[in-house]
C-alpha positions as CSV (number, residue, x, y, z in Angstrom):
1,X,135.3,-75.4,23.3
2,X,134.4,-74.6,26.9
3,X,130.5,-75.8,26.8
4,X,130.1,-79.3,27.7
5,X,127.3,-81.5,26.9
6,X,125.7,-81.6,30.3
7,X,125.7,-77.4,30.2
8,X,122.3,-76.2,29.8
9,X,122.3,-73.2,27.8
10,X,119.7,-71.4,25.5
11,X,120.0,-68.5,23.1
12,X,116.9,-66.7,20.9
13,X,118.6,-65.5,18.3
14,X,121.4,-65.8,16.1
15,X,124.4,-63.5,15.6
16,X,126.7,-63.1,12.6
17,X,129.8,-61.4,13.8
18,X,131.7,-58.4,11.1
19,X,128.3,-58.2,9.1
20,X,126.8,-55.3,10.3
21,X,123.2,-53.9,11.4
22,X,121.7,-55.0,7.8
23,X,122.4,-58.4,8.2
24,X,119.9,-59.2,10.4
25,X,117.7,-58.2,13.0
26,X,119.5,-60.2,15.9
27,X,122.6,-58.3,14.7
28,X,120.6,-54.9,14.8
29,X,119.7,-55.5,18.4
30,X,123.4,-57.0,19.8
31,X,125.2,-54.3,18.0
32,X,122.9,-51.7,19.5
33,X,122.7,-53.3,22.8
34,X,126.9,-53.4,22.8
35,X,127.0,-49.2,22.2
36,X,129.8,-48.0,24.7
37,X,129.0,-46.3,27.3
38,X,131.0,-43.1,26.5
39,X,127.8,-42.3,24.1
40,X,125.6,-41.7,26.3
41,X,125.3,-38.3,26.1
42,X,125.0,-39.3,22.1
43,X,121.9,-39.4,19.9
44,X,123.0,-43.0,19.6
45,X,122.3,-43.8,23.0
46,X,118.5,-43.9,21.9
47,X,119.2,-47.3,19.9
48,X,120.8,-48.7,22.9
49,X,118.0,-47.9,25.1
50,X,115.6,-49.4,22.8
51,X,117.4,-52.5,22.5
52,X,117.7,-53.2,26.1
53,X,113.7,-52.6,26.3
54,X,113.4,-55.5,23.1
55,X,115.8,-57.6,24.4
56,X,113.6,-57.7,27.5
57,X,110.4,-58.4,26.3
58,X,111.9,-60.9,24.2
59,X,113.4,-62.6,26.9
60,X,110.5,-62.1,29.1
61,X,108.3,-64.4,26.5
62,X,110.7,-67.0,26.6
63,X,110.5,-68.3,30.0
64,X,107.6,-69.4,32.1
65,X,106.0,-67.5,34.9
66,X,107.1,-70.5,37.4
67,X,110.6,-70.5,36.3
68,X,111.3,-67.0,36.3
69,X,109.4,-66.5,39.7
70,X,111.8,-69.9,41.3
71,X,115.3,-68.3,39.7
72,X,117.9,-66.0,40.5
73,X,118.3,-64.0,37.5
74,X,121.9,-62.7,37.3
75,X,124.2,-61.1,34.5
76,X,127.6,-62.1,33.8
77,X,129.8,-59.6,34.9
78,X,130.8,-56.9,32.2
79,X,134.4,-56.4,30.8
80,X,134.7,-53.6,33.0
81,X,134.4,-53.1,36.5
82,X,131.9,-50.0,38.3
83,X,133.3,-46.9,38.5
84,X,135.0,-47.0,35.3
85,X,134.0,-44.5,32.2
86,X,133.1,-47.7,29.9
87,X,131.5,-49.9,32.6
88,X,128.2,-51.1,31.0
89,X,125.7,-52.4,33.0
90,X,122.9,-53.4,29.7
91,X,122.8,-56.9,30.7
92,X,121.5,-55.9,34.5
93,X,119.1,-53.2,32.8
94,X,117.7,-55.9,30.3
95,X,116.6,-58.0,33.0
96,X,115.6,-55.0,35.3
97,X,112.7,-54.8,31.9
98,X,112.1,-58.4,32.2
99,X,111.2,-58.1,35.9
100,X,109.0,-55.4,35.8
101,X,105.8,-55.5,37.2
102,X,107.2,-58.6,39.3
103,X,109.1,-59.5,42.1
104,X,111.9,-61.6,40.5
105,X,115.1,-62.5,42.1
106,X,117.2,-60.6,40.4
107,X,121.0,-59.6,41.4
108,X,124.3,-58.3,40.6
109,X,125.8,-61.5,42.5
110,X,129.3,-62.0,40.6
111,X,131.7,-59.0,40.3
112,X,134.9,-58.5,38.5
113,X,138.2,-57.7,40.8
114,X,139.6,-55.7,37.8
115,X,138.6,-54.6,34.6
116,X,139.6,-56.3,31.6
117,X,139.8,-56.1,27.8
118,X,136.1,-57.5,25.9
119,X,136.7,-60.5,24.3
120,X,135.9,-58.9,20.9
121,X,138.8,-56.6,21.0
122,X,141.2,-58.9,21.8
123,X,142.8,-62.1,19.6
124,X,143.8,-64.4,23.2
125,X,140.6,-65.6,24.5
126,X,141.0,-66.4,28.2
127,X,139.8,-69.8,29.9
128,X,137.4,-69.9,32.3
129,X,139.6,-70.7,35.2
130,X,141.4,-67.4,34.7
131,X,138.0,-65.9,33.8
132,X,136.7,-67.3,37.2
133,X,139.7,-65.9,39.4
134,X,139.2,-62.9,38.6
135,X,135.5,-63.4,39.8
136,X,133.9,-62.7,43.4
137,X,130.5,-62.9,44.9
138,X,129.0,-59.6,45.8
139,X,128.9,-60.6,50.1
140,X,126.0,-58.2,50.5
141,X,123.5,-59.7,47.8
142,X,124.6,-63.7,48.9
143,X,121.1,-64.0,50.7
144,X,118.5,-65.2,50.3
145,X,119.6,-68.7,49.1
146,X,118.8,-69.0,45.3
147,X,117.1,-71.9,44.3
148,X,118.6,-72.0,40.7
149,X,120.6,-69.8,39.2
150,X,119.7,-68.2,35.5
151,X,122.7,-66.4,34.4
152,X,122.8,-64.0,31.7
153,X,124.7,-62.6,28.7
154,X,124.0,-61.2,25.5
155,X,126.4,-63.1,22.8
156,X,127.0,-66.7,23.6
157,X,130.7,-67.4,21.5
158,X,132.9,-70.7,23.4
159,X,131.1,-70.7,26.5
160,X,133.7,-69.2,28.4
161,X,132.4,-66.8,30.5
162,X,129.5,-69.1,31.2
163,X,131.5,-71.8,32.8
164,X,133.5,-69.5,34.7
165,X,130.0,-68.3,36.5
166,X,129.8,-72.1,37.0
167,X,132.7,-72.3,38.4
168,X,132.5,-69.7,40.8
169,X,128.6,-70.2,42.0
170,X,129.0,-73.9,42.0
171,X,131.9,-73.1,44.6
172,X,129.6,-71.0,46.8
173,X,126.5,-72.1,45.9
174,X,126.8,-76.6,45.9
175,X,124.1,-78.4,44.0
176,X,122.2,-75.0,42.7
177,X,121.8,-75.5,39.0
178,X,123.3,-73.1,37.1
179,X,120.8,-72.5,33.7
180,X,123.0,-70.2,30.8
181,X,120.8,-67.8,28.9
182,X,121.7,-65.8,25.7
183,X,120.2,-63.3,23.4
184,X,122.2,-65.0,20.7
185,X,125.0,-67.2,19.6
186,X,127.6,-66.1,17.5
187,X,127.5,-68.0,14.2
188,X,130.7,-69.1,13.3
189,X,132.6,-67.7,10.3
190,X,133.4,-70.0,7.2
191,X,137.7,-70.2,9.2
192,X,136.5,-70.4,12.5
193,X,135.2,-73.8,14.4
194,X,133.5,-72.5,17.5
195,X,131.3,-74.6,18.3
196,X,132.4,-78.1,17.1
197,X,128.9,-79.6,16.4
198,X,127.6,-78.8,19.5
199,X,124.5,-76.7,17.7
């Protein structure tokens, strides 16, 4: 387990991994919303589209006007990096929707150096100090100073990548609190123990 009890983190929904779109409508919109890239000239790139629009509006609802208008809103970097064929930039696009109409903070602060494997296709999940290192802040978007930091991702599993954006803004960014926010959790299957009591 990476989350600690002093992380402050907050999902809406609730995702149940290897069950399909049926399952529920949280898996609908995360399986939607993870659609590769490479189908975008697809007629399934319509679903993705559609979730990234619902994702924002429910994420727009969850958070107050003040809060949203104090934060810089920032995604958690995707698996792989820009300029490559599978690079998927939904997270940034979901709260592009959740700042329209307003003039919210909202940047691509934390990069990835190189692209790497999602953690769903791969069995070795990687701390977030290696995570982290592989992690740098985006010189040209550094200013203005943020206030507090609202990071985002779509499937909250161990908490990984989250502490490894701690890690890294903490670094550059001393005593700004860094706020996790999720579309969902992934609910832990009947031989896995995730999240060790923690929800």
């Amino acid at each position: 387990m990476d989350l600690e009890e002093a992380d402050e983190c907050y999902y809406l929904g609730e995702y149940t991994a290897r069950k399909g779109y049926a399952h529920s409508p949280t898996n609908s919109l995360i399986l939607n919303l993870k659609k590769d890239p490479i189908l975008r000239e697809t007629p399934q790139w319509f679903y993705k589209g559609r979730a990234i629009a619902q994702a924002g509006r429910h994420l727009r609802l969850a958070f107050n006007e003040e809060w949203l208008q104090r934060a810089t809103l920032i995604p958690i970097p995707p698996s792989k990096i820009r300029g490559h064929e599978s690079y998927d930039d939904r997270m940034l696009n979901v709260l592009r929707f959740v700042g329209r109409g307003s003039n919210f903070d909202i940047r691509e602060l934390v990069l990835q150096r190189e692209s790497t494997d999602a953690d769903h296709e791969c069995e070795y999940r990687r701390p977030s100090a290696e995570i982290a290192a592989n992690y740098y802040i985006d010189e040209l978007v550094r200013e203005p100073a943020p206030q507090v930091f609202g990071v985002f991702d779509d499937v909250l599993t161990k908490g990984s990548h989250f502490k490894a954006m701690q890690l890294i803004l903490n670094e550059n960014f001393p005593d700004v609190p860094v706020t996790g926010i999720f579309i969902a959790r992934r609910v832990p299957q009947p031989d896995e123990d995730l999240f060790d009591g923690l929800f």
